[in-house]
PDB file of N, CA, C and O in Angstrom:
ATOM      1  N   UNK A   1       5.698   2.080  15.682  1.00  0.00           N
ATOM      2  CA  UNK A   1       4.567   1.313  16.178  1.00  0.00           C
ATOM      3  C   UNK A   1       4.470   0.027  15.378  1.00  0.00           C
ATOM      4  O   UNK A   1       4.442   0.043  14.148  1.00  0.00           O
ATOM      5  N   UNK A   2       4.422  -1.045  16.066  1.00  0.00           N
ATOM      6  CA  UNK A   2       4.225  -2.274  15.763  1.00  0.00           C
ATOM      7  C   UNK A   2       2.733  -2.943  15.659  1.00  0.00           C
ATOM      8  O   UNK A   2       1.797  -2.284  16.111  1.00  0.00           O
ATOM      9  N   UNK A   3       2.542  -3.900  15.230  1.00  0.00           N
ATOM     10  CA  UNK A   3       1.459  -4.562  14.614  1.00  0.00           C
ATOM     11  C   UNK A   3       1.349  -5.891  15.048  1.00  0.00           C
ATOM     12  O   UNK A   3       2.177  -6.652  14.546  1.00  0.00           O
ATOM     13  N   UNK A   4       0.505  -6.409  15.892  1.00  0.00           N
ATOM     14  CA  UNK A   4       0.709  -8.168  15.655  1.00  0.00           C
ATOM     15  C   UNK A   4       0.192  -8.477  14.142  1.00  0.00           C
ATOM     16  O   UNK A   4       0.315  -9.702  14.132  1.00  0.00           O
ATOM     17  N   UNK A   5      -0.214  -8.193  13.104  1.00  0.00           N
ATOM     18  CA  UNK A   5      -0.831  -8.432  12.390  1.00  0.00           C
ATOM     19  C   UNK A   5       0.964  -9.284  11.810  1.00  0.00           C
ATOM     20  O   UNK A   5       1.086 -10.408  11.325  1.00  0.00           O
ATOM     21  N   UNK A   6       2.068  -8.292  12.087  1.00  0.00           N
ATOM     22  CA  UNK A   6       3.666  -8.923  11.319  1.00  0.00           C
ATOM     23  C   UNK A   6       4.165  -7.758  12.265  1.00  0.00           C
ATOM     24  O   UNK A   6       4.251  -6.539  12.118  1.00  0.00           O
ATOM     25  N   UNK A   7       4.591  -9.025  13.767  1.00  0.00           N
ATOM     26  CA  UNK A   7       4.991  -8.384  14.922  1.00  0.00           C
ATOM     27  C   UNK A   7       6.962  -8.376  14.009  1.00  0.00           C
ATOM     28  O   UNK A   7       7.496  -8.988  13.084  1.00  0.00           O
ATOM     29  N   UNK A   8       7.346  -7.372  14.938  1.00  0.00           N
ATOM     30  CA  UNK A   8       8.727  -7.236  14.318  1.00  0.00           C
ATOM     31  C   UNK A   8       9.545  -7.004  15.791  1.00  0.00           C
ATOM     32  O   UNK A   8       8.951  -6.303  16.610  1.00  0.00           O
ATOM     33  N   UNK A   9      10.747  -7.499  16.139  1.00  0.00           N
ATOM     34  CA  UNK A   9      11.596  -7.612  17.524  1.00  0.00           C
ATOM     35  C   UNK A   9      11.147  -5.780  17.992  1.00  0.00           C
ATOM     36  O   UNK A   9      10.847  -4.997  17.092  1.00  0.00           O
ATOM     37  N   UNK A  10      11.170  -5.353  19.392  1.00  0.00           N
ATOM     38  CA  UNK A  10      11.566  -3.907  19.523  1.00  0.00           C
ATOM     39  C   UNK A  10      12.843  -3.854  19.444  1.00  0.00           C
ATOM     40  O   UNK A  10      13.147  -2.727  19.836  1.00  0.00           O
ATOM     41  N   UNK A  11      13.786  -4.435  19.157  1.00  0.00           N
ATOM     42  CA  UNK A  11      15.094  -3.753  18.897  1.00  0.00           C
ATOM     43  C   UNK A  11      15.698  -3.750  17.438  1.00  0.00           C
ATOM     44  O   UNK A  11      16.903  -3.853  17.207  1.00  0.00           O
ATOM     45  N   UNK A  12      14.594  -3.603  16.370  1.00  0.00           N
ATOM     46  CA  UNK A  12      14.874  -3.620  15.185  1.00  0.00           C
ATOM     47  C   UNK A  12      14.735  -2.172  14.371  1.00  0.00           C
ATOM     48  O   UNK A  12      13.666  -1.711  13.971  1.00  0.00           O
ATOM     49  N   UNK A  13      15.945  -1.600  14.224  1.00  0.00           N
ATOM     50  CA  UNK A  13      15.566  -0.339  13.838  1.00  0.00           C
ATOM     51  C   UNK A  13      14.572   0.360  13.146  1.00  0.00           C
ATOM     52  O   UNK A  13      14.060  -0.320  12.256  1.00  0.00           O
ATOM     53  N   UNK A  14      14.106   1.551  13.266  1.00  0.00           N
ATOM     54  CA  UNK A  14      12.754   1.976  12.701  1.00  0.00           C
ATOM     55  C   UNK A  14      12.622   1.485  11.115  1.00  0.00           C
ATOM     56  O   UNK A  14      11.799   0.642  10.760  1.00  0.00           O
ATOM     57  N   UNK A  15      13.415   2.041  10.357  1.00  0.00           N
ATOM     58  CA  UNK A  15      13.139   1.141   9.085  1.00  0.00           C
ATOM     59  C   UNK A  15      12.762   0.579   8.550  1.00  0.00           C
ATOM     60  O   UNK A  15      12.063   0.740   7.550  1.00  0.00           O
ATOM     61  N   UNK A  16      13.479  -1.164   9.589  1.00  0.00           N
ATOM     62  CA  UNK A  16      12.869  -2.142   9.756  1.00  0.00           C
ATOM     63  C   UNK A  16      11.079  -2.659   9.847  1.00  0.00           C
ATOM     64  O   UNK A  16      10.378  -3.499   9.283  1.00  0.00           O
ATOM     65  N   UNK A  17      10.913  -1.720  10.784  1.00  0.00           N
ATOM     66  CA  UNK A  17       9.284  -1.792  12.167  1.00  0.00           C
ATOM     67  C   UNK A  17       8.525  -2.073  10.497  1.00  0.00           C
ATOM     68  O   UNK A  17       8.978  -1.698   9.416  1.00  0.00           O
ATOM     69  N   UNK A  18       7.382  -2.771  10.737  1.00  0.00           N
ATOM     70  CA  UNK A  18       6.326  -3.346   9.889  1.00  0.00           C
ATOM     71  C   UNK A  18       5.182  -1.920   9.508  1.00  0.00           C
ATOM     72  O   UNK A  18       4.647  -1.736   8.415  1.00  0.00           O
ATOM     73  N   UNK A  19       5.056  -1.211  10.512  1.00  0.00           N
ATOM     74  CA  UNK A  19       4.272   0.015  10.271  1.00  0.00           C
ATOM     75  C   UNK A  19       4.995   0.876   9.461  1.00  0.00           C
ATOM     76  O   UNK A  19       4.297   1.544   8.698  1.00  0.00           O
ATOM     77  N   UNK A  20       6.422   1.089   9.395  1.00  0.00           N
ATOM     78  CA  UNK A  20       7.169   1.995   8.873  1.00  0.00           C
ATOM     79  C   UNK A  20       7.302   2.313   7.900  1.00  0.00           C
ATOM     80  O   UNK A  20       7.526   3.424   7.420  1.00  0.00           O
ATOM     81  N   UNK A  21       7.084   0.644   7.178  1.00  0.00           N
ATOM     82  CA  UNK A  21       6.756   0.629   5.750  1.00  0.00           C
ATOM     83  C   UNK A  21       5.596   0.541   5.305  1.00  0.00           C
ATOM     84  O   UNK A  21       5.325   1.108   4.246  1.00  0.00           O
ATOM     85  N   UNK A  22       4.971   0.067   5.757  1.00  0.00           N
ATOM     86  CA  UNK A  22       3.312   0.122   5.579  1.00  0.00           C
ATOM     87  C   UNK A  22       2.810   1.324   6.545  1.00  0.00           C
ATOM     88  O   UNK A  22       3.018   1.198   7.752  1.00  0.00           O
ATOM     89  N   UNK A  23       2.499   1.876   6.315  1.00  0.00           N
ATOM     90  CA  UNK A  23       1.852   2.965   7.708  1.00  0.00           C
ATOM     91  C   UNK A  23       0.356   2.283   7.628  1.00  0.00           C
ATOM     92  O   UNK A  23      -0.552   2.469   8.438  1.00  0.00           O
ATOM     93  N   UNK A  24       0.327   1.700   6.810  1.00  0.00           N
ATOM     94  CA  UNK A  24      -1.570   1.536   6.616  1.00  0.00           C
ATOM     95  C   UNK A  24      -1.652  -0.616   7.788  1.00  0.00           C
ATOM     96  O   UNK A  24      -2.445  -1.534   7.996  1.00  0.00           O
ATOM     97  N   UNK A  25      -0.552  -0.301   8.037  1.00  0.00           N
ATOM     98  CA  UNK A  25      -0.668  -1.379   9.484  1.00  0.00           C
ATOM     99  C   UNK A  25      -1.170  -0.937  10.956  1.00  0.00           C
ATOM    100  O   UNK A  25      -1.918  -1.431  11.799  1.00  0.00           O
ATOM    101  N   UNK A  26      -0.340   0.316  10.843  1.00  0.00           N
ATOM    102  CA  UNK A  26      -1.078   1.007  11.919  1.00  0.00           C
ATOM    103  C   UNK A  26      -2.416   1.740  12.142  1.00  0.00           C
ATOM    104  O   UNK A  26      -2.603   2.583  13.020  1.00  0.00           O
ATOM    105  N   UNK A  27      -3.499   1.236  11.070  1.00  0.00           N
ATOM    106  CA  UNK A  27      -4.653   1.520  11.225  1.00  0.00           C
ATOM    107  C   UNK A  27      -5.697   0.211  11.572  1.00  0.00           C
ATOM    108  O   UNK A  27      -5.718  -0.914  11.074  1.00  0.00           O
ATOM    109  N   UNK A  28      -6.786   0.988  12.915  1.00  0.00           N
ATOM    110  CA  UNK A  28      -7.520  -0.358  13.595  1.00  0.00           C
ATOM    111  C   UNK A  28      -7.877  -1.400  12.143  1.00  0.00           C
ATOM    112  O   UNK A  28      -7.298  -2.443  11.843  1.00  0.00           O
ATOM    113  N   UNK A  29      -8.637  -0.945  11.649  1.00  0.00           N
ATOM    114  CA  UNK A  29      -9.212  -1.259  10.423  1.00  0.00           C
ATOM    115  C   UNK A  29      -8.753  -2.553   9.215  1.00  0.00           C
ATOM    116  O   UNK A  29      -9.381  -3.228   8.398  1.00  0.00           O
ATOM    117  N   UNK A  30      -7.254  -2.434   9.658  1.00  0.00           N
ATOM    118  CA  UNK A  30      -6.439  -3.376   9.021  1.00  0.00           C
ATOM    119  C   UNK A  30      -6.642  -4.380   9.178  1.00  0.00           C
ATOM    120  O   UNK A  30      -6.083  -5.109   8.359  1.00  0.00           O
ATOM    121  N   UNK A  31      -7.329  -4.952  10.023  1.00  0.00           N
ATOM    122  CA  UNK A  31      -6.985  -6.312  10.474  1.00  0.00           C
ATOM    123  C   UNK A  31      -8.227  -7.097   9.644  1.00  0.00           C
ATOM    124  O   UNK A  31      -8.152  -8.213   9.130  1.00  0.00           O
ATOM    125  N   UNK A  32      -9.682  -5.962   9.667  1.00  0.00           N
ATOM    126  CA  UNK A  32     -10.812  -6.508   9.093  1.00  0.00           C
ATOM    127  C   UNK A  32     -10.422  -6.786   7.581  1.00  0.00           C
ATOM    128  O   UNK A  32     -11.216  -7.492   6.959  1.00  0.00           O
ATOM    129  N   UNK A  33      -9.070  -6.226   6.773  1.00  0.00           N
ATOM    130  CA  UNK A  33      -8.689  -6.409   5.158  1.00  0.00           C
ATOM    131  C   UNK A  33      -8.695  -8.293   5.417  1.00  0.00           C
ATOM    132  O   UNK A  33      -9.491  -9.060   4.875  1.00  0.00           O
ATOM    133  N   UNK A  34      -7.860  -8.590   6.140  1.00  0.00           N
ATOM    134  CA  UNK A  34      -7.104  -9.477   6.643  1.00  0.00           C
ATOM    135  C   UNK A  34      -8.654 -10.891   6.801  1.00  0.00           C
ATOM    136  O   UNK A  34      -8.735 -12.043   6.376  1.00  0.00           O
ATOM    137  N   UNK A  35      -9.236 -10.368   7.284  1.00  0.00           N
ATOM    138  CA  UNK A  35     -10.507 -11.254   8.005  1.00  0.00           C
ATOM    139  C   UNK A  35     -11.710 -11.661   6.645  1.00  0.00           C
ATOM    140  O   UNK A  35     -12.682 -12.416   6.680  1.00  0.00           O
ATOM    141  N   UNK A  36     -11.257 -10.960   5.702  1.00  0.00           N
ATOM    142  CA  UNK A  36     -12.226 -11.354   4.711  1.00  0.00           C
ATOM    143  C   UNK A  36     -12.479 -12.580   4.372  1.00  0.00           C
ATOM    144  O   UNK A  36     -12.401 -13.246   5.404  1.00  0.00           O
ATOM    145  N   UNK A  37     -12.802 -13.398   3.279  1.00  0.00           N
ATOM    146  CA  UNK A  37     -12.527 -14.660   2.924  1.00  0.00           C
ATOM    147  C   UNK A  37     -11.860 -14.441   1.434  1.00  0.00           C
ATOM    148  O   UNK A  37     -12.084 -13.708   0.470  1.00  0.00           O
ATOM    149  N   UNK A  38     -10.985 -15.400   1.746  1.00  0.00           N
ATOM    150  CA  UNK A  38     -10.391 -15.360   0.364  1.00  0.00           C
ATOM    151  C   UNK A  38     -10.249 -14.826  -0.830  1.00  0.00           C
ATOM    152  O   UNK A  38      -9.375 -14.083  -1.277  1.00  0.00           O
ATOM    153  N   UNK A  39     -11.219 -15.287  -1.314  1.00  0.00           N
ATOM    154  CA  UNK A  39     -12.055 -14.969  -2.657  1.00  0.00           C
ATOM    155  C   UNK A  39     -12.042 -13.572  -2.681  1.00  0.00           C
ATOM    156  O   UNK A  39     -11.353 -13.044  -3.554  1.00  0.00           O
ATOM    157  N   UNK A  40     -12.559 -12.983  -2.032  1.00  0.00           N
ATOM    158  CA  UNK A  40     -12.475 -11.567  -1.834  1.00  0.00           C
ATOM    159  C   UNK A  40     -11.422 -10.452  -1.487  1.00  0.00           C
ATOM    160  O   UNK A  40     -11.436  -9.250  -1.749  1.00  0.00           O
ATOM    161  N   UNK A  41     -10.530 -11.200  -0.834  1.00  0.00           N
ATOM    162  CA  UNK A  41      -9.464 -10.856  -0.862  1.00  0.00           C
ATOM    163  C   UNK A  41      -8.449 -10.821  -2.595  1.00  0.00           C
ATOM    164  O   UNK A  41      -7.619  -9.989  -2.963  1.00  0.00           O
ATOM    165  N   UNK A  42      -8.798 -11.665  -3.087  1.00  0.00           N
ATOM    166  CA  UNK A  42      -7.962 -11.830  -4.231  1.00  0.00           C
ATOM    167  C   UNK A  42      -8.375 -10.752  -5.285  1.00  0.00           C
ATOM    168  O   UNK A  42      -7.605  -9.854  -5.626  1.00  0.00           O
ATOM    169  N   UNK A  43      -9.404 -10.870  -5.687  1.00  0.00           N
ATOM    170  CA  UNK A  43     -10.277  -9.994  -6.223  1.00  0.00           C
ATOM    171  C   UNK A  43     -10.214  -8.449  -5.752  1.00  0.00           C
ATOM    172  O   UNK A  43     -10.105  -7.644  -6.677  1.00  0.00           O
ATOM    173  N   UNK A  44     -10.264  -7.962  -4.538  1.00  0.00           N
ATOM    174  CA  UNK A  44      -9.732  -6.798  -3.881  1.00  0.00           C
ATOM    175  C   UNK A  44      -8.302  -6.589  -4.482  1.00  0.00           C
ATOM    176  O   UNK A  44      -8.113  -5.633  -5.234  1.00  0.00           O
ATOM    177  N   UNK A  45      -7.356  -7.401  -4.192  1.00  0.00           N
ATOM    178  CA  UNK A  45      -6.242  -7.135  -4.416  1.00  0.00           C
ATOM    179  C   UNK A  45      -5.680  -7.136  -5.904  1.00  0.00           C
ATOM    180  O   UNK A  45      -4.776  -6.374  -6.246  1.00  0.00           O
ATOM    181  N   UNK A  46      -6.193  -7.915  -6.638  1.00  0.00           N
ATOM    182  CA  UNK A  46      -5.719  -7.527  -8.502  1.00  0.00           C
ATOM    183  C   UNK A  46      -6.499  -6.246  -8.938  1.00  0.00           C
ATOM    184  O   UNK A  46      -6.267  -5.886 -10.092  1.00  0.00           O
ATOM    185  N   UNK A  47      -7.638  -5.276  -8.011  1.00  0.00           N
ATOM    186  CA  UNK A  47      -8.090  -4.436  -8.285  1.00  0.00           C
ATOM    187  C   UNK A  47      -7.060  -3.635  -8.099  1.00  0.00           C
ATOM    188  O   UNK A  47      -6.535  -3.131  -9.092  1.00  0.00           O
ATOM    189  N   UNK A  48      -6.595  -3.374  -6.888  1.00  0.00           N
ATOM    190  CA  UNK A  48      -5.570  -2.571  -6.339  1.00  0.00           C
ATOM    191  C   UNK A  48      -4.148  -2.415  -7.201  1.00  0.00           C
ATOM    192  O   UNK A  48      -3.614  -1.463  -7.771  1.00  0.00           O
ATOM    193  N   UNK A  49      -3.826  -3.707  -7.030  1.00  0.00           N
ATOM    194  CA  UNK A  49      -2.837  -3.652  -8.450  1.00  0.00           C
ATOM    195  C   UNK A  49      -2.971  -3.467  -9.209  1.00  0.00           C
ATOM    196  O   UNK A  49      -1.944  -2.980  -9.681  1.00  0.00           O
ATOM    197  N   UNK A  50      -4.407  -3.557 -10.500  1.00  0.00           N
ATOM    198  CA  UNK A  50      -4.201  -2.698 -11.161  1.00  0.00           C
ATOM    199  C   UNK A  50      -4.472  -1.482 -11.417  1.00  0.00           C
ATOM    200  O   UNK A  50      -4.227  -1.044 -12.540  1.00  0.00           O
ATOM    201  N   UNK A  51      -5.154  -0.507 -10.225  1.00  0.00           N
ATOM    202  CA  UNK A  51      -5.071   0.665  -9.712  1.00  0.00           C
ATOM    203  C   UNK A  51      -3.110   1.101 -10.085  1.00  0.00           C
ATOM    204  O   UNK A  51      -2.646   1.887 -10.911  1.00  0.00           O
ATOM    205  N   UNK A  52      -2.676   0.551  -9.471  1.00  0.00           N
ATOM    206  CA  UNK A  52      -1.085   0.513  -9.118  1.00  0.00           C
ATOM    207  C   UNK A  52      -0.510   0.739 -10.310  1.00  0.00           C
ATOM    208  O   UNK A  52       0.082   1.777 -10.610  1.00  0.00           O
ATOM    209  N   UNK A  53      -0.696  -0.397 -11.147  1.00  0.00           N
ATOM    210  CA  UNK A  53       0.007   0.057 -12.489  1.00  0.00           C
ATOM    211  C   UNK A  53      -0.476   1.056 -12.971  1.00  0.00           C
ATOM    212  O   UNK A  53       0.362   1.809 -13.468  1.00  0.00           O
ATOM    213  N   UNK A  54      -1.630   1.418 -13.037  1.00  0.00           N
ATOM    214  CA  UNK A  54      -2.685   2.485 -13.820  1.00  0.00           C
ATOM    215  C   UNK A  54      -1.668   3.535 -13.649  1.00  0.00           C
ATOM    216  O   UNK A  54      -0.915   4.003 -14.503  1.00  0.00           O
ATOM    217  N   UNK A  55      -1.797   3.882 -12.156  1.00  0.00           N
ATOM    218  CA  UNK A  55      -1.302   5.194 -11.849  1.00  0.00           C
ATOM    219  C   UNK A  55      -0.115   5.239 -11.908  1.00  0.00           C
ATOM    220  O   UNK A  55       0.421   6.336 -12.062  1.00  0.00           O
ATOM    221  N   UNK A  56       0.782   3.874 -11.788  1.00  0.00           N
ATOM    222  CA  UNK A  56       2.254   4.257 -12.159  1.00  0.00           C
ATOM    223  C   UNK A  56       2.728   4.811 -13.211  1.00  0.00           C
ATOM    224  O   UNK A  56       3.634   5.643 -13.264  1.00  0.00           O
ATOM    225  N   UNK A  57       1.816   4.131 -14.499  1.00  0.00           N
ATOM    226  CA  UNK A  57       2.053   4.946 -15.778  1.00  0.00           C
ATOM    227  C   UNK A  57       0.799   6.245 -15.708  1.00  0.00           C
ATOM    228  O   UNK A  57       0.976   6.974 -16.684  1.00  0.00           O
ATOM    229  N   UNK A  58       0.251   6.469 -15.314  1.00  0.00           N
ATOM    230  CA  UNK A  58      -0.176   8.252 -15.055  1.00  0.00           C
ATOM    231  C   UNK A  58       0.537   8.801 -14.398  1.00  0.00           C
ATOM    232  O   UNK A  58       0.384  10.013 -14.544  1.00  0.00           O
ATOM    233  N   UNK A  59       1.405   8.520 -13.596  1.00  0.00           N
ATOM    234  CA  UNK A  59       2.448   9.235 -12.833  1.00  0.00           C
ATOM    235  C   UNK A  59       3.625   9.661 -13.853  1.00  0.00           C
ATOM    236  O   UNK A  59       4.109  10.790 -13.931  1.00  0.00           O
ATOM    237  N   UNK A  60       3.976   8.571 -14.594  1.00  0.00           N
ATOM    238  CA  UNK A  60       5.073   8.708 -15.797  1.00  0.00           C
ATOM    239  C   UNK A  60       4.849   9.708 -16.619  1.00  0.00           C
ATOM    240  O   UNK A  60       5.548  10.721 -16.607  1.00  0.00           O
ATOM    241  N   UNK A  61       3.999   9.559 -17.301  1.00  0.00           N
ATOM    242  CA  UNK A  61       2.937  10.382 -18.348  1.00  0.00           C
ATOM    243  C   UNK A  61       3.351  11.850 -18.030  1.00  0.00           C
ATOM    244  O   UNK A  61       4.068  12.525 -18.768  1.00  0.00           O
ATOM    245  N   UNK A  62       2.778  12.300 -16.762  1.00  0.00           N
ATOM    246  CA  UNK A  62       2.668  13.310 -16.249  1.00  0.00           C
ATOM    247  C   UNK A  62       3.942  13.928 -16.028  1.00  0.00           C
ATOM    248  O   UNK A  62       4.003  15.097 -16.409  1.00  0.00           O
ATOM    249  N   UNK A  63       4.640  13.601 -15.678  1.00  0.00           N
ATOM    250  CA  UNK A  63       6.045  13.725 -15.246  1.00  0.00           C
ATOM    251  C   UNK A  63       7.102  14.207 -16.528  1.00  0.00           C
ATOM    252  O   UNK A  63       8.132  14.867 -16.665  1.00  0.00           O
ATOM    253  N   UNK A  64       6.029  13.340 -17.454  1.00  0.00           N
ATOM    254  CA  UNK A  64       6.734  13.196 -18.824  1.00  0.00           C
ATOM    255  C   UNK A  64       6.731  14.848 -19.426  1.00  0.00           C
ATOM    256  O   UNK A  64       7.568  15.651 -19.837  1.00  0.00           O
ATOM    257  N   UNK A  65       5.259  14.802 -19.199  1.00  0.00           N
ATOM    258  CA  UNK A  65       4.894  16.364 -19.901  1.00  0.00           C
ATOM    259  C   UNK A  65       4.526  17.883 -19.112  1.00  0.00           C
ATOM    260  O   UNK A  65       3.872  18.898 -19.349  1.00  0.00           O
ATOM    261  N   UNK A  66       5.783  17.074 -17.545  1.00  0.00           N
ATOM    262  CA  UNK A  66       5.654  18.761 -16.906  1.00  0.00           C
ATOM    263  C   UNK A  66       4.541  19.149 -16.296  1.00  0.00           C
ATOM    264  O   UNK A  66       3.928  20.216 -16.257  1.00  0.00           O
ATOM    265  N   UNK A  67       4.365  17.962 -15.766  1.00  0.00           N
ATOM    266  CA  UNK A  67       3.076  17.984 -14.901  1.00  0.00           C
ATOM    267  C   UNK A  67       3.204  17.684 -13.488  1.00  0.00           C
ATOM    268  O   UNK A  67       2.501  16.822 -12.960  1.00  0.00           O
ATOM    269  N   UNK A  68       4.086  18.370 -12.840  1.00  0.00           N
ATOM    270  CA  UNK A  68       5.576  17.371 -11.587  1.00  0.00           C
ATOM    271  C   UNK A  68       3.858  17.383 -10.448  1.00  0.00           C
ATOM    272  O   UNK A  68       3.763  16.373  -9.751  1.00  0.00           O
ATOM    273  N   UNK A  69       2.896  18.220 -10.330  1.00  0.00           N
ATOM    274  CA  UNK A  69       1.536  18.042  -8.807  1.00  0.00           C
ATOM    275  C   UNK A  69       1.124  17.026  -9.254  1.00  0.00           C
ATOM    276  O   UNK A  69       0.832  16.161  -8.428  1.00  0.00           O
ATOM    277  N   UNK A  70       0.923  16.701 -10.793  1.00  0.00           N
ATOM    278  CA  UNK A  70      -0.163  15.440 -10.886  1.00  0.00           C
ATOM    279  C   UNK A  70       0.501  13.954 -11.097  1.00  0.00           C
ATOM    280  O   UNK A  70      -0.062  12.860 -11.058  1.00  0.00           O
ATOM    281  N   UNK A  71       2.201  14.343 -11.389  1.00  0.00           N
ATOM    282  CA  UNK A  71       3.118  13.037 -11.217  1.00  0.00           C
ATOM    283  C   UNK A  71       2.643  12.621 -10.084  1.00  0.00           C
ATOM    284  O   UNK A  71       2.271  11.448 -10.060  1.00  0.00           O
ATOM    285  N   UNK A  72       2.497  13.552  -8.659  1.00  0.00           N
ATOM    286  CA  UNK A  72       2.873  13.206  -7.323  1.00  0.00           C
ATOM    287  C   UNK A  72       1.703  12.505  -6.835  1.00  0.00           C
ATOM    288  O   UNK A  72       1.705  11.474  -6.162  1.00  0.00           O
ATOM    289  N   UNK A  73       0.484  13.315  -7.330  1.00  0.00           N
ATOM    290  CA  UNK A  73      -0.452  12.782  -7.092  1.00  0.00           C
ATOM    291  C   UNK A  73      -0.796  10.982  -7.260  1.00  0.00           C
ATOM    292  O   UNK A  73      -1.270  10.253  -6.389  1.00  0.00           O
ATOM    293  N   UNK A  74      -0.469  10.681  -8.373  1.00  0.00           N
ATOM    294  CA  UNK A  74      -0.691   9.484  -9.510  1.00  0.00           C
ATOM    295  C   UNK A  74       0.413   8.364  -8.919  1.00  0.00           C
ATOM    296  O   UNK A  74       0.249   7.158  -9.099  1.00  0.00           O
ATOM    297  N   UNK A  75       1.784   9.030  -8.046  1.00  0.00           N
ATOM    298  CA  UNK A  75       2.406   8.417  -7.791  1.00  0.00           C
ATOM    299  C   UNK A  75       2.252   8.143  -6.097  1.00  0.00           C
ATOM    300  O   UNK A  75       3.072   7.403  -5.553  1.00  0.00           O
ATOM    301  N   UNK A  76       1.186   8.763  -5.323  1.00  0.00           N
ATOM    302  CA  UNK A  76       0.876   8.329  -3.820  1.00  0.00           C
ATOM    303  C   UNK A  76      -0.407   7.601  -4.254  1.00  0.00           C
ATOM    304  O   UNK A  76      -0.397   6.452  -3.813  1.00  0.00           O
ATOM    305  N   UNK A  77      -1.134   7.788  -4.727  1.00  0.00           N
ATOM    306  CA  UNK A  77      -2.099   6.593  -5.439  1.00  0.00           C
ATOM    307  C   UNK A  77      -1.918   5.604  -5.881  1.00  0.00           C
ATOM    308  O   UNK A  77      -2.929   5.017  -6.266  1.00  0.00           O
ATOM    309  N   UNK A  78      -0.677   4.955  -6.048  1.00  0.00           N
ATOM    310  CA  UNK A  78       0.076   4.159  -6.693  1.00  0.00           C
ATOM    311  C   UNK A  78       0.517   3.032  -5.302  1.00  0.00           C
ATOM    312  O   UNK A  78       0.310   1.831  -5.127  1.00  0.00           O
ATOM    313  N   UNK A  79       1.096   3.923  -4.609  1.00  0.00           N
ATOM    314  CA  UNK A  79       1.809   3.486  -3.511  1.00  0.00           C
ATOM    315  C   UNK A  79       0.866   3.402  -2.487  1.00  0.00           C
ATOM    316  O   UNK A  79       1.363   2.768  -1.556  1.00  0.00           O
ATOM    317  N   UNK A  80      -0.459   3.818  -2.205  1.00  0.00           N
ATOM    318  CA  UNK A  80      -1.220   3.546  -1.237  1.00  0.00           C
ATOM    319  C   UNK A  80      -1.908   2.316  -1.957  1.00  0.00           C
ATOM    320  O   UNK A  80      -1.931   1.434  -1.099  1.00  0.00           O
ATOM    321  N   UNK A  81      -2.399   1.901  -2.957  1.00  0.00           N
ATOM    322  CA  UNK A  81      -2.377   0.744  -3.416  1.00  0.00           C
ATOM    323  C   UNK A  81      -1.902  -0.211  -3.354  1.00  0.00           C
ATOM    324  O   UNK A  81      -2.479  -1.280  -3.160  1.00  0.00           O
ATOM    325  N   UNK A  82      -0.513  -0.008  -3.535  1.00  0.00           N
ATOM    326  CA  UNK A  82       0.361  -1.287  -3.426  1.00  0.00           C
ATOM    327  C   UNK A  82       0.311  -1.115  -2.118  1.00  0.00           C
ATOM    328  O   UNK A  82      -0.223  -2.168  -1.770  1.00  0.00           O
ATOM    329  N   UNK A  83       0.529  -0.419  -1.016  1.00  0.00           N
ATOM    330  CA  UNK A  83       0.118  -0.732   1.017  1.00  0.00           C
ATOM    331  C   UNK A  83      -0.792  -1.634   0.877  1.00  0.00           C
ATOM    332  O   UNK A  83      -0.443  -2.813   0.946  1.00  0.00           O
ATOM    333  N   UNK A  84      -2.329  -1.259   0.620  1.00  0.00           N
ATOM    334  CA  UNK A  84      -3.616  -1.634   0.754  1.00  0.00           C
ATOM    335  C   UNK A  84      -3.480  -3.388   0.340  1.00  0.00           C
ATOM    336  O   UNK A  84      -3.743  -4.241   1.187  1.00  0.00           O
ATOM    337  N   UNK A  85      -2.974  -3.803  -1.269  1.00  0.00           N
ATOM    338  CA  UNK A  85      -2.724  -4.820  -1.842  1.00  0.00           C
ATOM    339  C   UNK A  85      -1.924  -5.534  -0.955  1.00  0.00           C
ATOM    340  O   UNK A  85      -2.417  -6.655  -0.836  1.00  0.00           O
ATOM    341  N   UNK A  86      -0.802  -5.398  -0.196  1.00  0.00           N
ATOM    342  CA  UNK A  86       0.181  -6.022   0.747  1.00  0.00           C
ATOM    343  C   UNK A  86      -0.308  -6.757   1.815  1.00  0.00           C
ATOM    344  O   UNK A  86       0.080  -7.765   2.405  1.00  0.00           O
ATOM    345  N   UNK A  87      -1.863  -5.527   1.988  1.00  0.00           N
ATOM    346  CA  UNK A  87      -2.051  -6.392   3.456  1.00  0.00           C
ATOM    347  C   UNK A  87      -3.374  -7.468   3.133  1.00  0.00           C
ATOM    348  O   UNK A  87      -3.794  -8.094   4.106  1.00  0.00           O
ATOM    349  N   UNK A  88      -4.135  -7.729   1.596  1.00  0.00           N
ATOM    350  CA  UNK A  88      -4.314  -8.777   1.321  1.00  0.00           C
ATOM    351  C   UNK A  88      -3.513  -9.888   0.990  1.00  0.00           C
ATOM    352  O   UNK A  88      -4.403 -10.690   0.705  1.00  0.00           O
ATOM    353  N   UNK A  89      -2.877 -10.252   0.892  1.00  0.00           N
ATOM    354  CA  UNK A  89      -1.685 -10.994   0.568  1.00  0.00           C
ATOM    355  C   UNK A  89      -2.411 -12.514   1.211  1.00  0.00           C
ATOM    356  O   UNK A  89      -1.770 -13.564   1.184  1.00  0.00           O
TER     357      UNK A  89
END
């Protein structure tokens, strides 16, 4: 599923598709990230990032000391961040 938000050809393999990598494109909701003003956007987004790093190194941490549910955890928190952060841009 495609997005006008970052339309992509239909003959570009799934991979490729803009939702595929972002899944958080294919939600209605996305577009209002997008519609903010600026300012707010920026501010949203160095939050997120540093959500991102936070949890990248709590993901490490964890991982470190045999903690492989709360690596996973720390590490989709990580990565739904960096989605969320992408589509302020």
């Amino acid at each position: 599923m495609t997005t006008d938000l970052f339309p992509t050809p239909p003959t570009a393999p799934r991979s490729s598709l803009d939702a595929t990598r972002n899944p958080l494109l294919a939600l209605p909701s996305a577009r209002a990230l997008t519609d903010l003003p600026p300012a707010s956007r920026a501010a949203l987004r160095a939050l997120l990032l540093d959500l991102k790093r936070e949890s990248n190194g709590r993901a490490q941490k964890a991982w470190a000391t045999h903690k492989a549910p709360m690596a996973a955890y720390w590490k989709a928190v990580a990565v739904y961040a960096g989605h969320t952060a992408r589509l302020l841009k």
